[in-house]
KOLKEZA-559478 format. One record per residue (C-alpha): residue number from 0; x, y, z. Coordinates in nm, 2 decimals. Example, Ala and Ser with C-alpha at 12.3 -4.5 7.8 and 13.67 -1.06 7.14 Angstrom:
! residues 2
 seq      X      Y      Z
   0   1.23  -0.45   0.78
   1   1.37  -0.11   0.71
END
This chain:
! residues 285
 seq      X      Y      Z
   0   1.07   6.65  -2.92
   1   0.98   6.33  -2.71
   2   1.09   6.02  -2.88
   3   0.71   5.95  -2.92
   4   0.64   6.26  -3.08
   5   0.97   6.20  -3.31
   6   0.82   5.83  -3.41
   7   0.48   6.00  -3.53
   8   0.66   6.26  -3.71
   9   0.79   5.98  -3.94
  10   0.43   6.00  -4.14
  11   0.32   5.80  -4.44
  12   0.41   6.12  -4.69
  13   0.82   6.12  -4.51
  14   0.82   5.74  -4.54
  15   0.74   5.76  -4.92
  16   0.98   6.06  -4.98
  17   1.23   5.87  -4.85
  18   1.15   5.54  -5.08
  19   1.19   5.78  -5.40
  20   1.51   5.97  -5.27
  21   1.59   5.63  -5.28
  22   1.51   5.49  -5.59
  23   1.63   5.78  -5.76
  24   1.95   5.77  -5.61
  25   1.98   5.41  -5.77
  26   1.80   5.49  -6.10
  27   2.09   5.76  -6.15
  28   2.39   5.66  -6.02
  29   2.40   5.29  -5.93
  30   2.20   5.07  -6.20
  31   2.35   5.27  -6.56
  32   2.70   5.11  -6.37
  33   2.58   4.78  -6.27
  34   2.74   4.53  -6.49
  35   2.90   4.80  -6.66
  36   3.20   4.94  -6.41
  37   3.55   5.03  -6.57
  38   3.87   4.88  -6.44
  39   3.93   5.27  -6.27
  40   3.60   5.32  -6.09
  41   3.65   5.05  -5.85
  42   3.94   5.08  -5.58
  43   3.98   4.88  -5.23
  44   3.97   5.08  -4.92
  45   4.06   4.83  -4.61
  46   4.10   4.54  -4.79
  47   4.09   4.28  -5.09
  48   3.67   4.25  -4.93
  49   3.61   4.63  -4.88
  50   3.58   4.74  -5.24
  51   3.45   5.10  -5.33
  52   3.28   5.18  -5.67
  53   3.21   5.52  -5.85
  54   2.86   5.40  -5.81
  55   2.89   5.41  -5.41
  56   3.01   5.73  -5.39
  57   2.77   5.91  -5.63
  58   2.46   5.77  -5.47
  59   2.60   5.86  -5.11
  60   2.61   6.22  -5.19
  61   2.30   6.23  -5.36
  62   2.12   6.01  -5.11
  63   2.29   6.28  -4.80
  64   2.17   6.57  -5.00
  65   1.82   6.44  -5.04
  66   1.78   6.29  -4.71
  67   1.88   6.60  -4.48
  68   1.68   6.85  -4.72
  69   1.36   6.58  -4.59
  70   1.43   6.63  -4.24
  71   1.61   6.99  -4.21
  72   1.82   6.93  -3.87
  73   1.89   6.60  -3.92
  74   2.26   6.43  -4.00
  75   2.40   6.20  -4.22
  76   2.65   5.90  -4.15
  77   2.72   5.73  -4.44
  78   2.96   5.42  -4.53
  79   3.21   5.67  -4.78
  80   3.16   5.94  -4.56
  81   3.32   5.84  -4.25
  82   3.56   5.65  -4.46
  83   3.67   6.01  -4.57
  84   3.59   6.21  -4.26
  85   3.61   5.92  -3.96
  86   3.47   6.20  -3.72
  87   3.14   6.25  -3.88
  88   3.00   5.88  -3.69
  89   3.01   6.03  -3.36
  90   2.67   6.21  -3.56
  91   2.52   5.89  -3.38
  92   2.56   6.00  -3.02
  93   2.45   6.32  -3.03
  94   2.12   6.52  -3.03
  95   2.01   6.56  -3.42
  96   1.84   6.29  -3.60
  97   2.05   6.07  -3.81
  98   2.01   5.94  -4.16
  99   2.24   5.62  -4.19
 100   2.33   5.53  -4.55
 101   2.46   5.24  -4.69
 102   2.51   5.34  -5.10
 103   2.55   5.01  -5.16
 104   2.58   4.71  -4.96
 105   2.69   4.39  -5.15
 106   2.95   4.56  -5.33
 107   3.18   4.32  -5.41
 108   2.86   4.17  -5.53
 109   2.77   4.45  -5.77
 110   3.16   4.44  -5.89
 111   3.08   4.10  -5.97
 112   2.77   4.20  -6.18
 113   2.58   3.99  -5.95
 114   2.23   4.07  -5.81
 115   2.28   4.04  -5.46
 116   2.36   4.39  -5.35
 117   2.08   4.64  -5.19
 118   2.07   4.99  -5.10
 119   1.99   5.07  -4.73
 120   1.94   5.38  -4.53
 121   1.79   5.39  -4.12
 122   1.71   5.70  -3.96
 123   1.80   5.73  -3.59
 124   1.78   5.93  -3.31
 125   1.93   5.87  -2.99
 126   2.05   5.51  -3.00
 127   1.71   5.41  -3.17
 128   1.63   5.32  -3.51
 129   1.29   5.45  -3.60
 130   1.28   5.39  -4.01
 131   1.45   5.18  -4.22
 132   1.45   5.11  -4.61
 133   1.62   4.83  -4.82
 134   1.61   4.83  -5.17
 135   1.74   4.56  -5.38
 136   1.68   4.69  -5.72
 137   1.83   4.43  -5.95
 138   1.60   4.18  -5.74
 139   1.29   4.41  -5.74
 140   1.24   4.43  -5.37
 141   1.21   4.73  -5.18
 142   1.18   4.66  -4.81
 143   1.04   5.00  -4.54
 144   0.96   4.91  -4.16
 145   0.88   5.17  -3.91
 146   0.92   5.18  -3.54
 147   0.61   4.98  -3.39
 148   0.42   4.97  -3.75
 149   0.55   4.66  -3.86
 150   0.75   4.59  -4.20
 151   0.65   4.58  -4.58
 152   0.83   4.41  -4.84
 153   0.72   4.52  -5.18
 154   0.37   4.66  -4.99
 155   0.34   4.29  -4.84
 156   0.39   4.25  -4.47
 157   0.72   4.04  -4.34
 158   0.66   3.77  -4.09
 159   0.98   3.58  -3.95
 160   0.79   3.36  -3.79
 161   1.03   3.02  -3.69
 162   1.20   2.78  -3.77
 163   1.06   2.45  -3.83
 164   1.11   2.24  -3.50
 165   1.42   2.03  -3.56
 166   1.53   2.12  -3.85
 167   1.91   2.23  -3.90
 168   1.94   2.62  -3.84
 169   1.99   2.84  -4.15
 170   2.26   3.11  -4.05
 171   2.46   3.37  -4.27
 172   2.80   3.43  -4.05
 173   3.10   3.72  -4.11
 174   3.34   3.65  -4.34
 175   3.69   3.56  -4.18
 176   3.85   3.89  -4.32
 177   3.61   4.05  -4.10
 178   3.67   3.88  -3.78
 179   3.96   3.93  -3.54
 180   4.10   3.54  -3.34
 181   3.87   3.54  -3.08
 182   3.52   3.65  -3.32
 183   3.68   3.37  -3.50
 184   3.68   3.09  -3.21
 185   3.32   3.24  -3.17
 186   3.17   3.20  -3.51
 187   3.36   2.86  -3.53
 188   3.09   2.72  -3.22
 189   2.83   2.77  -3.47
 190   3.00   2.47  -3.68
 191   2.77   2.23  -3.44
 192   2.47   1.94  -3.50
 193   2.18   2.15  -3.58
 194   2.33   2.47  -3.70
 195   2.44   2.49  -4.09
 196   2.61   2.79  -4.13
 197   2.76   2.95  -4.46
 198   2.94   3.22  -4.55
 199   2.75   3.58  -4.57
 200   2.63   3.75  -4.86
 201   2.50   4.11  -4.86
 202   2.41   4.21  -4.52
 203   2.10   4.38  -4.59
 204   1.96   4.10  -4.82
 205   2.03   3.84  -4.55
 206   1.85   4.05  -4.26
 207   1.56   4.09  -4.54
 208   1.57   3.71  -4.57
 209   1.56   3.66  -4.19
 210   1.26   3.88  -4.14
 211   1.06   3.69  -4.44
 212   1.12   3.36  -4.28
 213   1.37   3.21  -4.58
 214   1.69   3.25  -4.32
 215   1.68   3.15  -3.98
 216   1.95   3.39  -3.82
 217   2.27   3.61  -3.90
 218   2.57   3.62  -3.67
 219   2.83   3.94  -3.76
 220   3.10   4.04  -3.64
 221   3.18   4.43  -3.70
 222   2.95   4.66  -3.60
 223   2.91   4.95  -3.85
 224   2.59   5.09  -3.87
 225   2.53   5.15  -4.21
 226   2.52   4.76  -4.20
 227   2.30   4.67  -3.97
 228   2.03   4.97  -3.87
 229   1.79   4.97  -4.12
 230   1.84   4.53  -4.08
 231   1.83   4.49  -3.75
 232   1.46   4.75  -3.72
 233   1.37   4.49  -4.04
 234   1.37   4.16  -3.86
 235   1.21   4.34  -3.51
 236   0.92   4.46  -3.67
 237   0.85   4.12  -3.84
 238   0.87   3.93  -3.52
 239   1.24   3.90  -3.48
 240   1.49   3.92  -3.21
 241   1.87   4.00  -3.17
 242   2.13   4.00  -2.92
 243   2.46   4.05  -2.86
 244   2.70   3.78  -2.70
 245   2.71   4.03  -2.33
 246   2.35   4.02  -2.35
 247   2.22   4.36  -2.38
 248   2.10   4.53  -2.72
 249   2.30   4.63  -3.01
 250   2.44   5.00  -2.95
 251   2.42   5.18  -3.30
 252   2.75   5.42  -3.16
 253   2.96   5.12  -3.13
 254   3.08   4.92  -2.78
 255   2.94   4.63  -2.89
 256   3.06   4.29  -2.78
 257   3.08   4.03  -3.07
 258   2.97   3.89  -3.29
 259   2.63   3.96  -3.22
 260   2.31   3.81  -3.38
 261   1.97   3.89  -3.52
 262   1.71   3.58  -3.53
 263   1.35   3.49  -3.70
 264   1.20   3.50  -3.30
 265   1.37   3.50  -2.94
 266   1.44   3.15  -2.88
 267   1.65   3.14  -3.19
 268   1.81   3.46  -3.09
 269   1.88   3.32  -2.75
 270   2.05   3.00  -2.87
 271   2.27   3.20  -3.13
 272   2.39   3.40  -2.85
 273   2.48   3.10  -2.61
 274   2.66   2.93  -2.90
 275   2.81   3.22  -2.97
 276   2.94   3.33  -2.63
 277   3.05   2.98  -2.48
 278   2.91   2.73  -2.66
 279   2.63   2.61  -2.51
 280   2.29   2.53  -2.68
 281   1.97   2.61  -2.52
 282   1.77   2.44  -2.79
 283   1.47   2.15  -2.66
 284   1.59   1.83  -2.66
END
């Protein structure tokens, strides 16, 4: 199958599937928890920021069974998943489709019974995204863009567009537990005239808010997928751009240089990369 032919076999009918394996992930496993999460159904994996719920795991295996019973064939790379079997991300540089899953993204935000957390899932095939979904469900948004069809939020389409000229440039930037001394000397350029930086939320949400137009840019500095496919296709397909600090596009598999960027159009995108990589600032004077 040609990567064409594999972009028109993502039809309206798969698209929607996908949206109510979705849903109904979330309907069953994630919102009866929200808000109401005992003390033992949330552990940490990494970290005091990398919290796991109940709720994550439950969706990611009913998400994974759904998902690959849509496209038989296909893989699944999911956040828990690859926590518990690290081998199964190499799924992304090989031949069979790949469903990317991110049960819940914000968690620490969903621990908090806050509404900032999303459900996201991509679905790749060799080093491209091709589909992404984002569905935020305490907020009511559910976000779909497809490979060269543009983005929809809520059945609306998503325009970036750009930032007003001279104004102060919104950007959502890694946490510092996130971020090794060197992505940390990076992310600190940012802290310039004409950039107002602040701390990231949920990954997903910010990308959403990029490719709507209400946040000028993102800058990360970790690289898994589950995090930043279904975002990254998001902000492309409503005019966006992204980069990554060696210049060349974000690899799904991993390599990446960082911290890398995604931005409401290319100028933006090219001036978070120069601040990020040595500083300077390509914006008009």
């Amino acid at each position: 199958m040609i990567e064409n032919e594999f972009a028109d076999a993502l039809t309206d009918e798969l698209t929607e599937a996908v949206v109510r394996a979705v849903r109904a992930a979330v309907e069953d496993e994630v919102m009866p928890r929200w808000r109401q999460l005992a003390e033992d159904e949330v552990t940490t994996k990494t970290g005091s920021h990398d919290l796991v719920t109940v709720a994550d795991q439950r969706a990611e295996r009913q998400l994974a069974d759904a998902l690959a019973a849509l496209l038989p064939g296909s893989a699944v790379v999911g956040e828990e998943g690859v926590h518990a079997h690290p081998a199964s991300y190499e799924a992304l540089a090989q031949e069979a489709p790949v469903w990317i899953i991110d049960p819940i993204d914000g968690t620490r935000q969903f621990v908090a019974g806050e509404e900032g957390f999303c459900t996201m899932v991509a679905l790749a095939r060799h080093g491209e995204t091709y589909g992404a979904w984002i569905h935020a469900p305490a907020l009511g948004r559910t976000a779909v863009a497809r490979r060269g069809r543009g983005a929809l939020l809520n059945g609306a389409p998503l325009h970036a567009g750009s930032p007003e000229p001279g104004a102060p440039l919104r950007v959502a930037v890694s946490h510092p537990d996130f971020t090794d001394e060197d992505q940390e000397r990076a992310l600190r350029r940012l802290r310039t005239e004409g950039v107002a930086p602040r701390p990231t939320g949920s990954a997903g949400l910010e990308y959403l808010a990029v490719a709507a137009g209400d946040l000028d840019a993102v800058a990360y500095s970790w690289e898994a997928a589950w995090d930043h496919a279904a975002g990254l296709l998001m902000v492309a397909e409503a005019g966006g751009a992204s980069g990554t600090v060696e210049g060349v596009p974000f690899r799904l598999a991993g390599g990446n240089a960082l911290p890398f960027t995604a931005a409401r159009d290319a100028g933006v995108a090219r001036r978070m990369v120069g601040l990020l990589r040595d500083g300077s600032d390509t914006s008009p004077q």
